[in-house]
N, C-alpha and C positions, 0 to 999 in steps of 0.2 A: 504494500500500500504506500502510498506517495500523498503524504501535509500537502496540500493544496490551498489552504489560507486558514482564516480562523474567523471565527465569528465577533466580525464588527460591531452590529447590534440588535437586539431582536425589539420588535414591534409587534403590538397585538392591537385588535381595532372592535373592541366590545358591540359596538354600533356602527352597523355598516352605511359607511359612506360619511362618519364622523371623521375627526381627530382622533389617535390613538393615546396608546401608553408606550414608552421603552421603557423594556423590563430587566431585571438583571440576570434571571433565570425565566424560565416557562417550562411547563407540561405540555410534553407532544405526546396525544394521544392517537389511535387507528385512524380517528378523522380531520388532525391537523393538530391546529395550536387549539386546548385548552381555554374556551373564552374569546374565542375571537368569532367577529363578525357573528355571534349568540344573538344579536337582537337586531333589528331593522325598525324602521318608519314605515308605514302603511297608507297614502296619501286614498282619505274617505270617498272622495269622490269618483275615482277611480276605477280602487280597490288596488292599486298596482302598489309596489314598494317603492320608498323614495329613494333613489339614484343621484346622485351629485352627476353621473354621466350624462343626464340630461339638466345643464345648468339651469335652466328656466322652470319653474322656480326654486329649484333644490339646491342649488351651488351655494346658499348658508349654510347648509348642513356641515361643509367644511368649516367655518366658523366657530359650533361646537366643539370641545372636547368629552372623550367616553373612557371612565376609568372604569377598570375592574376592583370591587367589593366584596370579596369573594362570591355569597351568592348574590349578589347587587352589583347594580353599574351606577355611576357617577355620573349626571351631567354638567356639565360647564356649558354654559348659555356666553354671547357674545360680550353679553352685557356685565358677565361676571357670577350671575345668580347660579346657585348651585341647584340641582336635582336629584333625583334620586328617580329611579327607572318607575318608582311606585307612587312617586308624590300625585298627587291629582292636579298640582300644580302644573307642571311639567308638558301636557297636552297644551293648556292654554298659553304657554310661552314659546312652543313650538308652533303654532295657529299663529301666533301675532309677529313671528320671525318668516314662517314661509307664507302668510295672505291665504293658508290653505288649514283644514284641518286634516291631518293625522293621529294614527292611532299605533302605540307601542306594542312589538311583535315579538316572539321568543321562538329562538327556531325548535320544531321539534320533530322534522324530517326534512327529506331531502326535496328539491325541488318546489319549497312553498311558495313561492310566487310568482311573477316577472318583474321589469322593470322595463322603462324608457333609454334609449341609449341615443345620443349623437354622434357620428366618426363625420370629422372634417375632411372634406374631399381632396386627397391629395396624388397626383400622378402617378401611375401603378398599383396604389395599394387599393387592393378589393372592396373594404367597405367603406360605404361612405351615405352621408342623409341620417335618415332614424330611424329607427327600429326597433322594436319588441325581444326584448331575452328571458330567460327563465334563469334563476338562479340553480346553483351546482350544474353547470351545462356540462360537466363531464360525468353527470353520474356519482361524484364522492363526494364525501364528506356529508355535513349535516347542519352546517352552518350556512349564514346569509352568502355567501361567495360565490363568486359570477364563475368560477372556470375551475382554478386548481384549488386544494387543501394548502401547499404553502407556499410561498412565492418569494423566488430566494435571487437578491441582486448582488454584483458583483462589485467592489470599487474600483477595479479596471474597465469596467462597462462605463463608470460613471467619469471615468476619467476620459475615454474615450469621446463620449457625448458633450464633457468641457472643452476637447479639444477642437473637437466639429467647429464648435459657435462661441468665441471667446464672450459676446455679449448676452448668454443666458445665465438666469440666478435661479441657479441649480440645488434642489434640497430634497431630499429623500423624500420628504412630503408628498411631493407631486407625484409615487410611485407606489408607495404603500407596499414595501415589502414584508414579508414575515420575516426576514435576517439577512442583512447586508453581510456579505461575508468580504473580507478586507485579503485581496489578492496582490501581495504587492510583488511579486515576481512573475505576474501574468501582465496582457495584452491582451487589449480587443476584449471578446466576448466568451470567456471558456465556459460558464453556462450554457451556452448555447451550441457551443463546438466541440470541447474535451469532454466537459461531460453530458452531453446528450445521450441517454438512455441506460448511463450507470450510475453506480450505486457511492453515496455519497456515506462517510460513518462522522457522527462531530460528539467528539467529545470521546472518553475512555473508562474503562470500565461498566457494571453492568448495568449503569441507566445508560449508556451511549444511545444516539440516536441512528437513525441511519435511512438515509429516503435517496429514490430514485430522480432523478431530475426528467422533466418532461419537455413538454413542447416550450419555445419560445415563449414571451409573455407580449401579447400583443397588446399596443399602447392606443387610448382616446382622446377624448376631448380633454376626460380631467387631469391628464398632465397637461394642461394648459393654462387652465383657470387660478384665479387669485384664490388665495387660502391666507385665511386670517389677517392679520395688518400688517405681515413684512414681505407676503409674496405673490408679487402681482399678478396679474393675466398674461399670457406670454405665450402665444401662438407658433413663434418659432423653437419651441422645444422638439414637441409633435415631427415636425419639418427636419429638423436636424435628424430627431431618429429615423424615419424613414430613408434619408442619407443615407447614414454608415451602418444601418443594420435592418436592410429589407429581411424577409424570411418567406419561405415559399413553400407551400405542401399541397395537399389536392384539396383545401378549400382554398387556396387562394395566396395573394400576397401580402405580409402583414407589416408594420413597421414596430419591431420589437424590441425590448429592454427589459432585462431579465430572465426567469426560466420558473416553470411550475414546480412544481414535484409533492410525489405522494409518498407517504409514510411506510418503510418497510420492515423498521423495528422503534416501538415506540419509548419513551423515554423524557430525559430530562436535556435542555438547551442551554448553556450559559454564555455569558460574553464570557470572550476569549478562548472559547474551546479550540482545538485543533480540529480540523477537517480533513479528512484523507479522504483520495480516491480509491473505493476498493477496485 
């Protein structure tokens, strides 16, 4: 087996399509992280789930922060005010931030909903306009997540996407991975090339973890959009990845950043574990 980086830092996102938590350890359970993407918006009108992938009117929702309580989640409202997933309060300050009413959901199978999606139309890549998705579109897991269980970015990927476009302000936010892993004797994309379709071990001994990396991570509109008050709207992120990292399979062509992967021995994650390739 061959150290291939170490884990930079893990992220979990109680409420999908919030702000998250970095954590300093996590449970990786059969269907991913442990608490993550557990709970969603449910916009009443609808009935659909709220998406920040379709900004209008949900691109607040990055606004909030969602911590994990163990069995409780935390909200942070823009304004400051705190929440709790049960307060009663909580609907009515989400109503008066999206002009919409919503209702708070707890995943407790797969595939519970759809959402709204936008992809900006860009030369070569396949999707583009809006369109309807189902959450867990791969069939795993059992939380609110649009595709894969974890979603692991590289810091050579991220370096590379600074190097595309010296004028973008680049932050992990815009990406939402489950563990940046810090590759500093790599290039380019090894998510996406070295290890595509093997087996990844992090950490030692017998809570180690160990998951398979998968497809690409195909990138939307909400790398694009402003999140919170230090990171603005910024159209040419999207543009840059398409650049240096099209990706191509029999649906199509994607502009990606990152890589999925599914869980093949469950366990515990810490910052600074080591990573090997097995």
């Amino acid at each position: 087996m061959t150290v291939v980086g170490t884990v930079a830092s893990i992220h979990r996102f109680p409420m999908k399509s919030m702000q998250g938590e970095q954590l300093a350890e996590v449970e990786i359970g059969p269907d991913g992280m442990v608490g993550d993407r557990e709970w969603a918006l449910r916009d009443i009108e609808t009935g659909k789930l709220v998406s920040a992938k379709r900004p209008r009117p949900w691109r607040a929702a990055l606004d909030c922060t969602a911590t994990g309580l163990d069995d409780d989640v935390e909200i942070t409202m823009p304004s400051g005010d705190v929440f709790h997933v049960h307060d009663g309060g909580l609907a009515f300050a989400l109503e008066a931030l999206f002009g919409r009413s919503v209702a708070l959901e707890r995943s407790e199978r797969r595939q519970q909903g759809t959402y709204d999606s936008e992809w900006p139309a860009i030369d070569g890549i396949t999707l583009s306009g809006e369109m309807e998705l189902p959450t867990n579109l791969s069939g795993e897991g059992r939380g609110f997540v649009d595709l894969g269980v974890l979603h692991l970015l590289t810091t050579s990927s991220m370096a590379a996407l600074a190097a595309a476009d010296e004028d973008l302000e680049l932050d992990v936010r815009r990406f939402r991975p489950s563990i940046v892993v810090d590759t500093p004797d790599a290039t380019g994309f090894p998510e996406n090339d070295d290890w595509a379709d093997r087996t990844l071990r992090i950490g030692r001994g017998d809570d180690a973890v160990e998951v398979v990396v998968g497809i690409p991570t195909p990138r939307c509109i909400m790398t694009t959009v402003a999140q919170q008050d230090d990171l603005p709207r910024q159209p040419g992120v999207l543009q840059a990845i398409a650049r240096i990292n099209r990706r191509t399979d029999e649906l199509g062509t994607f502009a990606c950043l990152g890589a999925y992967a599914t869980v093949a021995r469950p366990g515990v994650v810490r910052a600074g574990d080591e990573i090997e390739l097995v």
